[in-house]
N, C-alpha and C positions, 0 to 999 in steps of 0.2 A: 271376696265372695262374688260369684254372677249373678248377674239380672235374676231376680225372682218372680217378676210381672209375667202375667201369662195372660199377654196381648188378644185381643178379638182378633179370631182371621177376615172381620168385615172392615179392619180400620184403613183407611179415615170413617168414620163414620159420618160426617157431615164435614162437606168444602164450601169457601165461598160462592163455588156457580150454585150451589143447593139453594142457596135463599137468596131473594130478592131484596135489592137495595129499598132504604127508607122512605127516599122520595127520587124523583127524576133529575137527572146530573150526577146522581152521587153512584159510587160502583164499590161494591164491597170488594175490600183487599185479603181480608182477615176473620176468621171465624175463632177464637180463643178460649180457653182456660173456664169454663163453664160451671159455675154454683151446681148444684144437686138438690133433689130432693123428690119426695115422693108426695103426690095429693090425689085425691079422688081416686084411688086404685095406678094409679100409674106412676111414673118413673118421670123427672120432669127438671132438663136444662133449664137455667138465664144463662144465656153466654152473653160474652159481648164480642159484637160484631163493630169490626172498624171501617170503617169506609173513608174516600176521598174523593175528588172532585176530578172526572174527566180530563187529561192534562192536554195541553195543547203546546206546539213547539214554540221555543222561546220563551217560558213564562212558567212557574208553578203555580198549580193553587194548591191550597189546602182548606177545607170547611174548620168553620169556629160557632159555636153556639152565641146568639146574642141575648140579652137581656131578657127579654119573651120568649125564649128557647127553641125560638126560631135559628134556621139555620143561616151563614152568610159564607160566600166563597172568597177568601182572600188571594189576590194574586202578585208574586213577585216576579220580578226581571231573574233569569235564571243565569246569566252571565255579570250579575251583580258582585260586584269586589270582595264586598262584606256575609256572601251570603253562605254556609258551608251546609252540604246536603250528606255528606260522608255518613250519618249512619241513617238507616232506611226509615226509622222510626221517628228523626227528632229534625226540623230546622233551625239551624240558627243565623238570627237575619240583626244584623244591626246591633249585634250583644244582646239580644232578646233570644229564647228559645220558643218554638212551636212544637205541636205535632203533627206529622205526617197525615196522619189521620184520625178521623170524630168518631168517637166508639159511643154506643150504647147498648143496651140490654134488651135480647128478646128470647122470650119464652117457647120453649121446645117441648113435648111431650111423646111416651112412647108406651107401648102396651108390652113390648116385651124385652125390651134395654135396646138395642141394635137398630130399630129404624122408629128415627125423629120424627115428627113432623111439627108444622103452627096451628093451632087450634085455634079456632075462631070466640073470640069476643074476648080475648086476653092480648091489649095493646101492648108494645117495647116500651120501654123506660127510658127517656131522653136525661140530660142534664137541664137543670133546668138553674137559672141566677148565676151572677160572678164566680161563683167558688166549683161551677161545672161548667164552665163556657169551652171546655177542649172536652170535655166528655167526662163518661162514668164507667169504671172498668173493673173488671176480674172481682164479678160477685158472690161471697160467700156468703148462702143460707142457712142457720139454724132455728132448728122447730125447738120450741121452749114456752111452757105454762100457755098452749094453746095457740099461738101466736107467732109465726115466722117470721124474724130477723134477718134482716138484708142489708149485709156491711158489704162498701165498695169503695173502691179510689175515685175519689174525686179531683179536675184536673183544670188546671187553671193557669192564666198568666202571676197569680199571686202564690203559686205552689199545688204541691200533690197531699193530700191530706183524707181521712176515710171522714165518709159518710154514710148514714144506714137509715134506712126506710124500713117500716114493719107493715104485717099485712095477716087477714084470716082468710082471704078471697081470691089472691091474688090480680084482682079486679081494679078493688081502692086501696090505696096506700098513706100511710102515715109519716108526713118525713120530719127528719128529727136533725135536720143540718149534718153541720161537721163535726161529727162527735170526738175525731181528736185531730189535731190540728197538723198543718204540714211541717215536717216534712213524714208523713207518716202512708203506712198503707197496710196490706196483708193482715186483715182483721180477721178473727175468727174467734166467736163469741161460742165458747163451751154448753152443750144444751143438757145440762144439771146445776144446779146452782151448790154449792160447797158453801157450808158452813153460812147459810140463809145469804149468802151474796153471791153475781152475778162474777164470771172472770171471762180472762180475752186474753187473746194472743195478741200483737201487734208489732211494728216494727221501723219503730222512726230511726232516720239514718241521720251520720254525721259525716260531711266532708273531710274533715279538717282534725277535729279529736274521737274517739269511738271508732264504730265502722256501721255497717248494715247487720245486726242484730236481733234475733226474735226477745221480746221484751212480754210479759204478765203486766195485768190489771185488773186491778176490784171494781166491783160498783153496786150500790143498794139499789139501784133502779133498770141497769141494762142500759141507759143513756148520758149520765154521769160516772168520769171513769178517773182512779183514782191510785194509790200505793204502787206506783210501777216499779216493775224490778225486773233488769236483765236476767235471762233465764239460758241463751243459747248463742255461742259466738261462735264466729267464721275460724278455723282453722287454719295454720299457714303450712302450705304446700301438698294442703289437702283438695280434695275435690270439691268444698264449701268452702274455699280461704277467700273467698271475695266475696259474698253475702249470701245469705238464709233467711230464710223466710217462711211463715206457716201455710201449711196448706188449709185444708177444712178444717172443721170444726173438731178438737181431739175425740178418739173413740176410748171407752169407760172398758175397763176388761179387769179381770181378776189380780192381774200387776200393777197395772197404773193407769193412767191417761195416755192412749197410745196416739203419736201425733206423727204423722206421715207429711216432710217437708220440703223444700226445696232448695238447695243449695249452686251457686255458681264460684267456676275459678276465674282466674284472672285471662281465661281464653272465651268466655261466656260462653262455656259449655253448661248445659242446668240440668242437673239428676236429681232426684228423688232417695231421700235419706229418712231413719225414723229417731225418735226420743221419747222416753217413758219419763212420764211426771208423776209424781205421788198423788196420792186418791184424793188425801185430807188437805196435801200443801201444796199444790203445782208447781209453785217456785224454787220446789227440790226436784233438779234432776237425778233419774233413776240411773238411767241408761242413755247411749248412744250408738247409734251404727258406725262402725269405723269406714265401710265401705258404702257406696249406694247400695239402695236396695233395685234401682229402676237409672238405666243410661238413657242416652237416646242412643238407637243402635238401628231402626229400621229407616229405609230411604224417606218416607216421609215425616219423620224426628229427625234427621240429619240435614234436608235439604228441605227451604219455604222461606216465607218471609223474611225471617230471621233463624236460621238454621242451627242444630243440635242444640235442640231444647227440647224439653218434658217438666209437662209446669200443671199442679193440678191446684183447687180447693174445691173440689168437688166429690163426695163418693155417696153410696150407700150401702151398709153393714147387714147383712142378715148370716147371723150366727159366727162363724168360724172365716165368711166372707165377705171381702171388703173389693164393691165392683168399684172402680176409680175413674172417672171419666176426666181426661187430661188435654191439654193443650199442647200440642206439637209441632216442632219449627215455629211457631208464631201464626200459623195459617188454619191448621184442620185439627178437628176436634178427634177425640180418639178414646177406646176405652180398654181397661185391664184389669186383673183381678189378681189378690193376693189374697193369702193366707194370713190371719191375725196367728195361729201360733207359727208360721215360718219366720212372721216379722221381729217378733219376741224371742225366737232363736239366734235371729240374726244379732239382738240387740247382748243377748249372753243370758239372757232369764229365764 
């Protein structure tokens, strides 16, 4: 099947020179994969934005969050024996790994979908303790029983693990730690609760046995999470044979739980695929897309930071329309729209 996404003709919709860095030194490299949702009448990103530290010859820095979530610029020798910079994203200096660069969250808002802006008295979201000292990334919002839920990857020298923050204000926030532990990420908390409990998507990987997998979980509270069961595995010599992952929150339709996700091959090319879960059971797959439903096929999905990617958990659903704002090559934000019954044909239902 071909690409079914019917692209903005305004995309990129927002690049790093759009917004200004956090504080002074720091230069944003990256603008990513942005949560969704809608408050006060409008339309309204958290992306997270990655920044780094102004480089200077002979020498890397990279920023790290300290203790008091203060920022600190670390610097290595860049002709270091031990030191290997080969992917753009990751250092690794001394058998330790870093990252390139310190992401965090800022709030975007827009009257008609297509142009952003910062709204004034609504601050970014830093990492803040040990278990966010590299930052806080690719956050997925859901609204549920009044109350917006805010799950994100948490990143640290002790692992990558999700944490989530809840909020009615988006002003003050509620934080609720690591709600599941590393090696975990791509959370996305269902906004209906099935059979009086809370479920989530999630996705802890394994080196060594398993793979990268989307995984189901209960919970009677939304912050203790419980009964997990793989739900969706990487195919081999398919376009998801090297890991999958959930995007937003699934959307409730007359079939199933329509869940729009993202898969990579072993060339980390990342498309956009979908899966139907049952109403009652999630943990039964319905359906699967054999093919993407969404490549990266345009010059800035093929070429940026990290090139031929389309990474989303973010959308918003009104009726038969699902607008998807997505992450592109790793740098620009971007947005598309699908049809819920094209997807559900694609899926065979």
């Amino acid at each position: 099947m071909s690409d079914i996404a019917k692209r903005f003709p305004e995309n990129p919709l927002l690049r790093p020179i759009d917004l200004n860095p956090s504080e002074e030194g720091l230069q944003i490299i990256c603008l990513l994969n942005p949560g969704v949702f809608t408050f006060e009448g409008k339309i309204w990103l958290i992306l997270r934005v990655a920044e780094n530290a102004v480089q200077k010859e002979g020498s890397i820095f990279f920023p790290v969050l300290n203790e008091l979530g203060k920022t600190e610029i670390i610097e290595l020798p860049s002709e270091h024996p031990e030191l290997i910079t080969t992917d753009p994203r990751v250092i690794r200096y001394m058998g330790l790994d870093y990252l390139t660069t310190l992401s965090h969250l800022r709030l975007m808002c827009s009257d008609d979908g297509v142009k952003f802006y910062e709204p004034e008295g609504y601050p970014p979201l830093f990492g803040i303790g040990k278990l966010e000292s590299f930052g806080i990334e690719d956050c997925r919002v859901t609204y549920l029983e009044e109350k917006y839920y805010l799950t994100f990857t948490s990143v640290s020298g002790n692992g990558v693990g999700a944490g989530m923050r809840t909020t009615t204000d988006w002003k003050t926030f509620e934080r609720h730690g690591m709600i599941l532990p590393p090696h975990n990420k791509d959370v996305a908390i269902f906004e209906e609760k099935i059979n009086g409990l809370y479920y989530c998507l999630h996705r802890p990987s394994s080196v060594d046995i398993g793979g990268n997998y989307i995984w189901l979980a209960q919970s009677p509270d939304g912050i203790h999470w419980g009964n997990h069961k793989c739900i969706v595995k990487t195919r081999l010599d398919n376009w998801d044979s090297q890991r999958v992952g959930a995007g937003a929150a699934p959307i409730k339709t007359e079939k199933g739980w329509l869940e729009i996700y993202h898969g990579a091959n072993k060339e980390h090319q990342y498309c956009l695929g979908a899966v139907l879960l049952d109403l009652n059971d999630p943990s039964k797959v319905l359906a699967r897309t054999g093919d993407p439903i969404m490549r990266p096929t345009e010059p800035y999905e093929l070429s940026g930071f990290f090139g031929n990617v389309v990474f989303t958990n973010g959308h918003i659903v009104d009726g038969d329309t699902v607008t998807m704002y997505y992450g592109a090559s790793d740098e620009f934000v971007c947005g598309a729209k699908f049809s819920i019954k094209e997807i559900l044909a694609a899926l065979g239902v």
